[in-house]
N, C-alpha and C positions, 0 to 999 in steps of 0.2 A: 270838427266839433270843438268847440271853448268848451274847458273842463274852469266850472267853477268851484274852488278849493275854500270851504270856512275853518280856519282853527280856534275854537271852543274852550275857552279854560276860565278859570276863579280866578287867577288873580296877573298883574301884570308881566310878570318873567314867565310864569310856566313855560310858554312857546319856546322861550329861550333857552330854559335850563333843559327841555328837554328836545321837541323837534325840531329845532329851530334847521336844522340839516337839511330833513326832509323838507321842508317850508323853502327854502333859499334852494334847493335841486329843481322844485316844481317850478317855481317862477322860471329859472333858468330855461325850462321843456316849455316855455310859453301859458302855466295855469296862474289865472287869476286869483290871486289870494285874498281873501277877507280876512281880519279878526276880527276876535269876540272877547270880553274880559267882561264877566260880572261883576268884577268889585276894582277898585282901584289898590287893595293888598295895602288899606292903611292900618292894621293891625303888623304891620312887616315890622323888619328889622329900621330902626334908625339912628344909625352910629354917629352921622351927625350933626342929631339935634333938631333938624328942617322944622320948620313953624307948623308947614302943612305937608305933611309926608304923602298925600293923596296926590296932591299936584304935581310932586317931585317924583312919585314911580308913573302918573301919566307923561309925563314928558319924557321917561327914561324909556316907558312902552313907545311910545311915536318915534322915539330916536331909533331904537331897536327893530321894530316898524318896518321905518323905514330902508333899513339896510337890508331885509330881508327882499323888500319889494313889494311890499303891500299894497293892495289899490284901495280900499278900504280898511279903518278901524273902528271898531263901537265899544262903548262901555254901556252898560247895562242900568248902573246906577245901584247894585245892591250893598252891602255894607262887609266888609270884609269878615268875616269869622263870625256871623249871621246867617248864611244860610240854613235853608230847610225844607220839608216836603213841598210845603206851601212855596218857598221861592223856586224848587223847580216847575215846578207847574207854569208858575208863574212867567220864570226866563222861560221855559218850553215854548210858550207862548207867544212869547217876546223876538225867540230867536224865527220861528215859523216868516213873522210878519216883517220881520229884516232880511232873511233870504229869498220871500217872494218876492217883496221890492226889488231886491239887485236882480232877480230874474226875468222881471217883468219886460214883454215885449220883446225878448229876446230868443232867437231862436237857434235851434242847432249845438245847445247847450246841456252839458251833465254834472249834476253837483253831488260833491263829498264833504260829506263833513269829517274831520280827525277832530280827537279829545284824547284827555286821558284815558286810561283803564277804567273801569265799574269802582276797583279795588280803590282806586283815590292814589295810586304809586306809594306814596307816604302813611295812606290811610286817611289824610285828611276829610275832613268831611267837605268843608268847599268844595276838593277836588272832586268828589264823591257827588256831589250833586251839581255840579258844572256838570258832568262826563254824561250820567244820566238826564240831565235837561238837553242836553246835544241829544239823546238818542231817543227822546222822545217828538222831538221836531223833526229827526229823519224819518224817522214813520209817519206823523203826524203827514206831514210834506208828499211823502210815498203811500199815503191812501187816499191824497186830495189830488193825485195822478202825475203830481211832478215826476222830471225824470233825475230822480235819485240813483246816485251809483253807486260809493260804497262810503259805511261808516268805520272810520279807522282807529283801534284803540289804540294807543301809544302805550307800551309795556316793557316793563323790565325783562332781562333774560335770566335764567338761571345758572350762567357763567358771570353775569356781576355783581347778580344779590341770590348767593348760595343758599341761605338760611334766611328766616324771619328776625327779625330785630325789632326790640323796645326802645331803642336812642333816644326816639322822639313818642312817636305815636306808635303802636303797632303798624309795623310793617311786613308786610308779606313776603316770601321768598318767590325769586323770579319765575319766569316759565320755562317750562322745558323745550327744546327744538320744535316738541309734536306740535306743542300750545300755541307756536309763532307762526302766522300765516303768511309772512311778509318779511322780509329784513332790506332795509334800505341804506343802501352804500355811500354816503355824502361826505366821506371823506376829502375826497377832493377841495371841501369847502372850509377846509379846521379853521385856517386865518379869520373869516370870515364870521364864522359859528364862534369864535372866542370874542369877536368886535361885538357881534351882537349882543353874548352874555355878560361883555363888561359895561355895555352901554346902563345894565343895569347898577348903579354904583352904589345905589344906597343898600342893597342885595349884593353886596361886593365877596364878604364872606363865605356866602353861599353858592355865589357865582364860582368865585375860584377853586373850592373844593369839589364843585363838578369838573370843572375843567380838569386838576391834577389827577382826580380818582379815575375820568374815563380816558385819560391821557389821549393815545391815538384813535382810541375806535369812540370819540367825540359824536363823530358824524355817521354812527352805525346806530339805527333805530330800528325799531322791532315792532310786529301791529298782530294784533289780532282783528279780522278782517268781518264783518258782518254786512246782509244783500237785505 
């Protein structure tokens, strides 16, 4: 059986800053990866100066992409720090009629989507309604009899985010052991999972303070696991 794998997010690092481990383990085990990015993240950071910063985090995504091993990429076309009810329904929608396509005609096949947490990791709301447009097209998909297999939320532990924090946006404190249904080991991959998140450069700031803060357990990801 081809386990076909979609990872679902707002803007064009996420995959990187966060599963990017888990992503480049699967490919490794023989799962076809697809992505997904609703917005091209031109509201980001741009240190700089880039004319068209949209164009410069999709090329940084396809760089990063590709190192993972993607067989497909899609952008969705929404507007970065725009979304809302109405756009997830909308990607919901969106996403359904892009993973029938890759399905189609094919047989002996099981898909999973991963995303964020519900919570948004940061709180964002992008995030927040990326995560819930992915989980609305897994059911969506799994009442219309596809064979769906698991949706995976990518979440913080509560050995690296102790407390809730206002830095930015409210953010939530991690999960506990009970809360984590999955922990995925990709250490093996550090070098790899660092090329990725530098590939991001105009997110370079933010790239690298993931890298220092989760130093060696880079490639430790955590899921809450939903059928």
């Amino acid at each position: 059986m081809t386990k076909l794998l979609f990872g679902i997010f707002a803007h064009p690092d996420d995959e990187a800053f966060g599963p990017a481990g888990t992503f480049i383990k699967e490919v490794q085990n023989g799962t076809e990866l697809h992505l997904i990015t609703l917005t091209l993240g031109d509201a980001g950071a741009n240190p700089d100066g880039v004319h068209n910063l949209a164009d410069e985090r999709q090329m940084e995504w396809r760089t990063g992409g590709d190192l993972m091993g993607a067989t497909s990429m899609t952008h969705l076309g929404y507007m970065d720090g725009q979304l809302t009810n109405q756009s997830l329904v909308s990607a919901g929608e969106k996403l359904v009629e892009i993973i029938k396509s890759t399905a189609k005609d094919r047989e002996n096949i099981e898909i999973d989507i991963l995303c964020f947490d519900f919570n948004g990791i940061s709180g964002h709301i992008d995030h927040i309604v990326a995560s819930r447009a992915a989980a609305w097209a897994f059911y969506a998909l799994r009442n219309d009899g596809h064979n769906m297999g698991r949706l995976r939320l990518w979440r913080l532990s509560a050995h690296e985010v102790p407390t809730s924090n206002i830095n930015w946006l409210y953010m939530e404190p991690g999960y506990t052991d009970s809360e984590i249904d999955e922990i995925v080991d990709a250490r093996e991959y550090h070098d790899k999972i660092v090329e990725v998140i530098r590939a991001h450069k105009s997110q370079r700031y933010d790239g690298e303070s993931h890298i220092h803060n989760r130093g060696e357990n880079l490639g430790i990801n955590h899921y809450k696991i939903l059928n």
